[in-house]
C-alpha positions as CSV (number, residue, x, y, z in Angstrom):
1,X,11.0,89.2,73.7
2,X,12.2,88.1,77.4
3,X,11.4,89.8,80.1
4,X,12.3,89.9,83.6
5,X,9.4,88.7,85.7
6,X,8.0,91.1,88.0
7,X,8.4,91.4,91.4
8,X,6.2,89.1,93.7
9,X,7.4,90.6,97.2
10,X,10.5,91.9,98.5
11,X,12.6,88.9,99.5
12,X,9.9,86.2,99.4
13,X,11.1,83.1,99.1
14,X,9.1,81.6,95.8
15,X,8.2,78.5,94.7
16,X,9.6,77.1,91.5
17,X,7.5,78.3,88.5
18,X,5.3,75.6,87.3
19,X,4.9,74.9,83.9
20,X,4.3,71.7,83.2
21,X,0.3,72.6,82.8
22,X,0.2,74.4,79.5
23,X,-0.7,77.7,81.0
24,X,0.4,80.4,79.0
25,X,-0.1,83.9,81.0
26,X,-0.6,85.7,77.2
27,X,-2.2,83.1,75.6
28,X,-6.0,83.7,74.8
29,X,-7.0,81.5,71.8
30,X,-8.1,78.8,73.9
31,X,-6.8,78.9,77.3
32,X,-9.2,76.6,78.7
33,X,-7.4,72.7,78.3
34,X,-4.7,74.5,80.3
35,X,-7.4,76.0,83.0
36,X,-9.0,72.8,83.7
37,X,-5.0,71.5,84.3
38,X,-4.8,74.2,86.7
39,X,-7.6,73.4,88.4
40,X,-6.9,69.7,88.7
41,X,-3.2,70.1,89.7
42,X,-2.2,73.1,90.7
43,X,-5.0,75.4,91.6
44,X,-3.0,78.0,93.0
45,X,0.5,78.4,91.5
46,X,3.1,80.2,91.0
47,X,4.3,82.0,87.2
48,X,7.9,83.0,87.3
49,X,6.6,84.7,83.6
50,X,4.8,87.2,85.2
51,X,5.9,87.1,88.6
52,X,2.3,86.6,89.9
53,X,0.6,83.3,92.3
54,X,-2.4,82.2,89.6
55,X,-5.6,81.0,91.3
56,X,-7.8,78.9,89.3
57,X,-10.8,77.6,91.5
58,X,-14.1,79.2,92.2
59,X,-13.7,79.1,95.8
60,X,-10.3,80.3,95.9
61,X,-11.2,82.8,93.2
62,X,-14.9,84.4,95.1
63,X,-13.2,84.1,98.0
64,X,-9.8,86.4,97.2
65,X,-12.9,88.8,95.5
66,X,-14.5,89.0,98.5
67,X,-11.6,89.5,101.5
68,X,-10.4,93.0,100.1
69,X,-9.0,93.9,104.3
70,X,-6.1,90.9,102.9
71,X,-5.9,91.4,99.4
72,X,-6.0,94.3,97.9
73,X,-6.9,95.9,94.5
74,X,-4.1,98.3,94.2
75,X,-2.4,96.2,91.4
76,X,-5.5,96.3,89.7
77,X,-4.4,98.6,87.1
78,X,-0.9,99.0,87.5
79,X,1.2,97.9,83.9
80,X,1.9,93.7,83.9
81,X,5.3,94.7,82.4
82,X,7.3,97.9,83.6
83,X,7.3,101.1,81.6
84,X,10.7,101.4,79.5
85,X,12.5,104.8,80.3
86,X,11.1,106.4,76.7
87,X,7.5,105.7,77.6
88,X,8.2,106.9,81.0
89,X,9.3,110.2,79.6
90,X,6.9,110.7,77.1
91,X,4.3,110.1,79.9
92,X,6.0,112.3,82.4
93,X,6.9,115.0,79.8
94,X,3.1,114.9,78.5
95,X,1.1,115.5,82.3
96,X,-0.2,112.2,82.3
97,X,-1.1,111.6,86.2
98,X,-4.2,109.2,85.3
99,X,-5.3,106.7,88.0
100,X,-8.2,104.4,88.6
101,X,-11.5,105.8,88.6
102,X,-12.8,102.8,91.2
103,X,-11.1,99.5,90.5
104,X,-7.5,99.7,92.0
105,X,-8.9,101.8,94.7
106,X,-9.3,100.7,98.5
107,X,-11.8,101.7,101.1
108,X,-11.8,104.5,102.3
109,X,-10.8,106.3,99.5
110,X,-12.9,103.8,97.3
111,X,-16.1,103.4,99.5
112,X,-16.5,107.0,99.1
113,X,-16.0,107.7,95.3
114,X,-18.0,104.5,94.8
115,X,-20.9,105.6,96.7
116,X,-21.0,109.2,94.7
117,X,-20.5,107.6,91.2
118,X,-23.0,105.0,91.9
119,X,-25.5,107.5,91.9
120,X,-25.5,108.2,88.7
121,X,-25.3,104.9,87.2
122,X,-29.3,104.8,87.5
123,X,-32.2,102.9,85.9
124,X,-33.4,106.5,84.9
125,X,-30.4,107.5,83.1
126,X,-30.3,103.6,81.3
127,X,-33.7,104.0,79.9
128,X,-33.2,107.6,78.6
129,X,-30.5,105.5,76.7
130,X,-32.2,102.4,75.3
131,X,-33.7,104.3,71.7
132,X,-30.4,105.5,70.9
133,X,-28.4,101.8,71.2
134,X,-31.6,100.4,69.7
135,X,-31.8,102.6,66.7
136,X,-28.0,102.9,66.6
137,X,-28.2,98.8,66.6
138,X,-30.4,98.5,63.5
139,X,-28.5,101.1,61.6
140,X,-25.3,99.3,61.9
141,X,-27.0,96.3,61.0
142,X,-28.9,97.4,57.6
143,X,-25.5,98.8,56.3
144,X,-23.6,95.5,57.4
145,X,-26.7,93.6,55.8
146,X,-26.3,95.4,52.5
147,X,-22.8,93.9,52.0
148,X,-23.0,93.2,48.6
149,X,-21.1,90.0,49.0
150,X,-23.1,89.1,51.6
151,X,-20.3,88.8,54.2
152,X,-19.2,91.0,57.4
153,X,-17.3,91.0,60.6
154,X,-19.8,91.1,63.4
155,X,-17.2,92.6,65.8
156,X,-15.8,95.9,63.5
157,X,-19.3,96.4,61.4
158,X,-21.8,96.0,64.7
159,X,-20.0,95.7,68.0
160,X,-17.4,98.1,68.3
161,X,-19.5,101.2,67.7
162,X,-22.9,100.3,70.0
163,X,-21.0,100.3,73.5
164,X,-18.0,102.9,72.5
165,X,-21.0,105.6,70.8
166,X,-23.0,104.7,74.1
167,X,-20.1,105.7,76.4
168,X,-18.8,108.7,75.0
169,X,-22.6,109.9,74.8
170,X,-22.9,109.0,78.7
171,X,-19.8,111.4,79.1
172,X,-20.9,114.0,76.7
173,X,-18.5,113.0,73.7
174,X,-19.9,113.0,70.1
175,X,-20.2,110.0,68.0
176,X,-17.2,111.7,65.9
177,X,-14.8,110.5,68.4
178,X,-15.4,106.7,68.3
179,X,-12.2,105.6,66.5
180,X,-9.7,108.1,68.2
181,X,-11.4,106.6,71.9
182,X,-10.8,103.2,70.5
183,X,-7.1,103.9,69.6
184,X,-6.7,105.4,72.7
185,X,-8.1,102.4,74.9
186,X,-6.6,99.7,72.3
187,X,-3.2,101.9,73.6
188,X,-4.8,100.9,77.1
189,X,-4.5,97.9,77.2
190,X,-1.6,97.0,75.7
191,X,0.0,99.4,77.7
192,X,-1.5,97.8,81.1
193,X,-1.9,94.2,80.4
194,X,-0.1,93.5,77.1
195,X,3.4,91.9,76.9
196,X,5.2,94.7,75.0
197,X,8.7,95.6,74.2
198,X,10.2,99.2,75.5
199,X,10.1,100.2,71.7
200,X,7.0,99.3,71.0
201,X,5.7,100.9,74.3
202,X,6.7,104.7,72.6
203,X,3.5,105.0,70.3
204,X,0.7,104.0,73.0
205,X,2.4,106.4,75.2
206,X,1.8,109.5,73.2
207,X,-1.7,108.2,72.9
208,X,-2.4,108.1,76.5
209,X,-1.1,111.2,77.2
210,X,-3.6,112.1,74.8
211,X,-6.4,110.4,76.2
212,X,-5.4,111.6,79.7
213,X,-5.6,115.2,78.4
214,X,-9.0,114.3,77.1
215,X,-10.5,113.2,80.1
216,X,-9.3,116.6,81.9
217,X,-10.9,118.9,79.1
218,X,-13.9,116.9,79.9
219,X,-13.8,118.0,84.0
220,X,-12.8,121.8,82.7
221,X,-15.8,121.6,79.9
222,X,-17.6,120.4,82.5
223,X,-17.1,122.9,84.9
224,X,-17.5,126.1,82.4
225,X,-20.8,124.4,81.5
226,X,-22.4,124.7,85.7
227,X,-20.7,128.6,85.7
228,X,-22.4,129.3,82.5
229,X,-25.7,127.7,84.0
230,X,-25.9,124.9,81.1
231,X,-27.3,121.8,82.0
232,X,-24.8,119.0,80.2
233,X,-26.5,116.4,80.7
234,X,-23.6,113.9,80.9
235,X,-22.0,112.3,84.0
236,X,-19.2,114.4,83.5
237,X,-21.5,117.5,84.0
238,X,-23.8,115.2,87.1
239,X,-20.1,114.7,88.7
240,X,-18.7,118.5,88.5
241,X,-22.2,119.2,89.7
242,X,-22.5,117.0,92.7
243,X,-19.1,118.2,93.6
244,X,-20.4,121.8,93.9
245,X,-23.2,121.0,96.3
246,X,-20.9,119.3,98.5
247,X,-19.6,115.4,97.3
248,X,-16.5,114.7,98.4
249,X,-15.1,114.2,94.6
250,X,-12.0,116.1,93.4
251,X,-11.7,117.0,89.6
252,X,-8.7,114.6,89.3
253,X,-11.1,112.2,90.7
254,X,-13.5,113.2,88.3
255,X,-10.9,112.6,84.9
256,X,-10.1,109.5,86.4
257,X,-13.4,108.0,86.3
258,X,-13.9,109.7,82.8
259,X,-10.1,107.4,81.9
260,X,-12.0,104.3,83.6
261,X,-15.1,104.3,82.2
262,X,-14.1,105.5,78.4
263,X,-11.8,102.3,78.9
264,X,-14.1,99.9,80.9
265,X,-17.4,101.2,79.5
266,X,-16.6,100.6,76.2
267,X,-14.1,97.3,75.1
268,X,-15.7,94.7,78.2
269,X,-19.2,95.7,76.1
270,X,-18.0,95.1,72.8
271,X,-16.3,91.8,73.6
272,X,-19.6,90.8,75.7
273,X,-21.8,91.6,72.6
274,X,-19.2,89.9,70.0
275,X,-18.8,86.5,72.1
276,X,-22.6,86.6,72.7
277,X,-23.2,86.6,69.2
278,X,-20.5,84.3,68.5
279,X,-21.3,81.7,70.9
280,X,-24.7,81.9,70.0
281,X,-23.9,81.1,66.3
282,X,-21.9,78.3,66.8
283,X,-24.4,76.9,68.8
284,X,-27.4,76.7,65.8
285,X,-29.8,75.4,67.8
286,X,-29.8,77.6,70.9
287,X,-30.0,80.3,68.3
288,X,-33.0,79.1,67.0
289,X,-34.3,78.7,70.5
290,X,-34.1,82.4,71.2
291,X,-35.6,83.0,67.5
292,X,-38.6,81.3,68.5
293,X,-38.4,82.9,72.3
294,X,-36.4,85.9,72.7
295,X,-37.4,85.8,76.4
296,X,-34.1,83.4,76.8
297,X,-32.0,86.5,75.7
298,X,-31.0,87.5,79.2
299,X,-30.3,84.0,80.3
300,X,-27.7,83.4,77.3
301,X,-25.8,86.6,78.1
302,X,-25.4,85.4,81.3
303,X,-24.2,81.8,80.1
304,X,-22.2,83.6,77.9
305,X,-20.6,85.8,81.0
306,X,-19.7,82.4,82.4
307,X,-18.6,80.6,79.0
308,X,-16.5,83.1,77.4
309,X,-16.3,86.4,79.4
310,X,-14.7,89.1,78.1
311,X,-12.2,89.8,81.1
312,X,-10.6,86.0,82.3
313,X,-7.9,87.2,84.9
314,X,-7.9,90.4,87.2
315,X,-5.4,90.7,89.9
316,X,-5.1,91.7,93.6
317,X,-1.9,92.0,96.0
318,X,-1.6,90.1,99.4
319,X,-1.7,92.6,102.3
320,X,-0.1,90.1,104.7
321,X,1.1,86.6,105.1
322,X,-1.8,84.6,104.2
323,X,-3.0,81.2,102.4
324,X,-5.3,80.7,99.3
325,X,-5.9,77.2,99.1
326,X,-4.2,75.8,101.6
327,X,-0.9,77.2,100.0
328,X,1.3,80.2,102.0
329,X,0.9,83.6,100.2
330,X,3.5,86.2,101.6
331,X,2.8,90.1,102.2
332,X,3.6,91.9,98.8
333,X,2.6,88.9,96.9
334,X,0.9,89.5,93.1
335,X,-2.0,87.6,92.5
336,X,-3.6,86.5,89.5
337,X,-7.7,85.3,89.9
338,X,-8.5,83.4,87.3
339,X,-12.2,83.8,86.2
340,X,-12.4,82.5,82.9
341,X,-11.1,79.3,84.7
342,X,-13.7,79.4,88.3
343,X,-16.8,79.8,85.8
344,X,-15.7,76.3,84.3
345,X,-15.1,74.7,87.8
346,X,-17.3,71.3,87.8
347,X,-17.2,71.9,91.6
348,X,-19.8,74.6,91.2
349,X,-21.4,74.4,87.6
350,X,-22.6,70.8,85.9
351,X,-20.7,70.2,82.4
352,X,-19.0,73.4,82.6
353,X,-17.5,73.0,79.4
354,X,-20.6,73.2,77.3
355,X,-22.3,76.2,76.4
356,X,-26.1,76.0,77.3
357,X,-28.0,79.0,77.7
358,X,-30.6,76.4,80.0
359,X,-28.6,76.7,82.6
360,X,-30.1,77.2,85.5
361,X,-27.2,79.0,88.1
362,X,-25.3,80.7,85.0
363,X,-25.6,83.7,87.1
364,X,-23.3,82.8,89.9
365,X,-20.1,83.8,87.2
366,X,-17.3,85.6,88.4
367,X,-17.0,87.5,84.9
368,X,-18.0,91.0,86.7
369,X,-15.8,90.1,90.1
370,X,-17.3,90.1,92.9
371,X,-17.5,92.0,97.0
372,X,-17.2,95.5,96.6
373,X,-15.4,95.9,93.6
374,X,-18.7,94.3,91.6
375,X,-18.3,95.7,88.3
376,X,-20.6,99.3,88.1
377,X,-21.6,99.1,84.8
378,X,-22.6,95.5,84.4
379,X,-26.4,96.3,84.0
380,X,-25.8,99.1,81.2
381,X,-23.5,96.2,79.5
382,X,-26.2,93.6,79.6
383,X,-29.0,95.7,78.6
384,X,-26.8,96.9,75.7
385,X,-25.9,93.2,74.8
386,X,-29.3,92.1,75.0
387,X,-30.4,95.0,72.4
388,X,-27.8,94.1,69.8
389,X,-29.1,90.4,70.6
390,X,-32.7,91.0,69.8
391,X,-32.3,93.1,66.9
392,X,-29.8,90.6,65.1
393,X,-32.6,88.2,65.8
394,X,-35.1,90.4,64.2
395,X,-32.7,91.4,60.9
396,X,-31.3,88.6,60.9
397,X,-32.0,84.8,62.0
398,X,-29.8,83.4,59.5
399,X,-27.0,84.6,60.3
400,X,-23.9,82.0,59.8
401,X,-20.4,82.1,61.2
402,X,-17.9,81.9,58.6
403,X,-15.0,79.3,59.9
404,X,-15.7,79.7,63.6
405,X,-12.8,77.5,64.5
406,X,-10.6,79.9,63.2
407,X,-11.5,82.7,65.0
408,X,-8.1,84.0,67.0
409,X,-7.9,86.3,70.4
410,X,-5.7,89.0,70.8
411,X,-2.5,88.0,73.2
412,X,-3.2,89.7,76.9
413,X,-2.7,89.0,80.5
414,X,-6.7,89.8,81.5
415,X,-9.0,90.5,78.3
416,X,-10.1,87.7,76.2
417,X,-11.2,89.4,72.7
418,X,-11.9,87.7,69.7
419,X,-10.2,89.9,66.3
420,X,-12.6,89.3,64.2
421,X,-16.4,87.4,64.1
422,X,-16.9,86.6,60.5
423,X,-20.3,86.4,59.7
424,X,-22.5,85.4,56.3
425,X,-26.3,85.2,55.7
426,X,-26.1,84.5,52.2
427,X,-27.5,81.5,50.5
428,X,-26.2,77.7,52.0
429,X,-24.1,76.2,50.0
């Protein structure tokens, strides 16, 4: 369906879209042919499709990341393609008010919410966590491994549930919940970063009003709990609680974060644990290499982070008249960083296009951004990625892809998720 592009800045002059290098904004089967064009050509351009300046070079990329007094993260979240006038009303008419918990935010307001939210994301609380992935790992794994037919999809039988159970259990949501969060955050991000049509807007926004009322029963829960004098236990409950000794946090805030994280917390982790596995399998012989020495686990999540993150674009807004790349950027400008395209820049990594969990500055990927917006959560996703990792290894070293080249990703403007990791470990044939 056509859609106006959005707007770029009030009466900037642009330059004519470019299209002549394969880049296709919604496009996430295999965008990278048309990355490495990018790159080469046109490393920061301009798409009239989505009304945004692309940046496709590591530099250019860290560097935007890093100057957030120019270019700001207030686009962050906001929806690629405008809300039709029924969503809008359904939203409106619902109560839904939901905004960033930390992403689109900018200092001060940012600074200070990071700093109180931070201090719950602690070593302490991630190792009172590890037994339940772990065991919640190997369950999901027996029942996938007693298949009859000896065939499973790694990304609805293992990966879903490990980061979406660990989430909602870090929030104080049961286990129960898992598939009605994941409608509500497939609804996400469509609704944000998908390419939808004002019809088929209507459905995903009666489940965000949903999930919005969700996350502000959680604050209320949370706040009957510390009157009753119940510990919950949850970062809901630490949040409420800091905020009655004195943090600066409001319960809006508080919902927000809870709409973040049950978003960010969850999908990034079960893309991350999905392409680790995937890349990993159709790559036989670095598999075997962490069969024989698990200690390269941690290494091969981060060469996965690089090879095939799970969020390739995230976007920022020009503050003021500027230049990325030696090309003029007006105030009010949208910008697009590619990351899936800097991690596979030959200026900064050797061979980029081969997967090779040897490599020795894998960590230097942009895949978790980078300045002060460095993604929170990244430790609790690796540590849960490295879990599923070693247990698959442990239940099951012969795992096979089935027909890796088929494997498709879902159409959107920032996540790259494969829909579906076929898997086999039945007898060669």
């Amino acid at each position: 369906m056509a859609h106006a592009p959005a707007s770029a800045a009030p009466d900037a002059v642009l330059p004519e879209a470019a299209t002549h290098h394969g880049y296709a904004p919604f496009a996430m089967t295999n965008p990278f042919p048309s990355y490495a064009a990018l790159r080469e050509n046109e490393p920061v351009m301009f798409n009239a499709e989505i009304g945004y300046f692309v940046v496709s070079r590591y530099d250019d990329v860290k560097a935007v990341f890093d100057n957030w007094q120019v270019f700001s993260s207030e686009n962050a979240q906001a929806p690629v393609r405008a809300r039709g006038a029924a969503a809008t009303k359904i939203m409106n008419d619902g109560g839904f008010t939901a905004y960033s918990g930390l992403s689109a935010r900018i200092p001060p307001e940012h600074t200070r919410m990071r700093a109180i939210v931070q201090k719950e994301f602690t070593p302490r609380r991630y190792k009172k966590l590890e037994p339940t992935i772990r065991e919640n790992t190997a369950r999901l794994l027996r029942q996938m491994l007693a298949h009859p037919d000896a065939r499973g999809d790694f990304l609805t039988d293992v990966a879903v549930d490990i980061p979406t159970i660990t989430i909602l259990g870090l929030l104080g949501v049961g286990p129960e919940m898992v598939s009605t969060y994941k409608k509500w955050s497939d609804s996400r991000a469509a609704m944000t970063w998908g390419d939808l049509s004002d019809e088929e807007q209507i459905p995903h926004a009666h489940n965000l009003v949903d999930y919005w009322t969700e996350c502000l029963r959680l604050v209320s829960n949370a706040h009957e709990q510390l009157a009753a004098g119940t510990n919950g236990d949850n970062l809901v409950f630490d949040l409420v609680q800091a905020q009655s000794t004195g943090s600066e946090i409001s319960d809006h805030e508080i919902a927000s974060v809870c709409y973040s994280l049950l978003f960010a917390g969850h999908e990034t982790t079960t893309t991350l644990i999905s392409n680790t596995i995937r890349e990993l399998l159709a790559h036989p012989a670095q598999w075997q290499q962490l069969i024989d020495d698990p200690s390269g686990i941690p290494a091969a999540i981060d060469e996965t982070l690089r090879f095939s993150p799970s969020i390739v674009g995230w976007r920022r807004k020009a503050l003021v008249d500027t230049q990325i790349g030696g090309v003029a950027i007006a105030a009010g400008s949208n910008i697009l960083l590619l990351m899936g395209s800097a991690n596979r820049d030959p200026g900064t990594f050797e061979q980029p296009e081969t997967f090779d969990i040897n490599r020795v500055n894998a960590r230097n990927h942009l895949s978790f951004g980078f300045g002060i917006h460095y993604c929170l959560g990244n430790m609790l996703a690796k540590m849960q990625d490295k879990i599923v990792v070693e247990e698959t290894l442990k239940a099951a070293p012969g795992l096979r892809l089935i027909d890796a080249a088929a494997i498709v990703f879902a159409d959107n403007l920032s996540f790259r998720a494969p829909t579906s990791v076929p898997v086999t470990w039945g007898d060669q044939k």
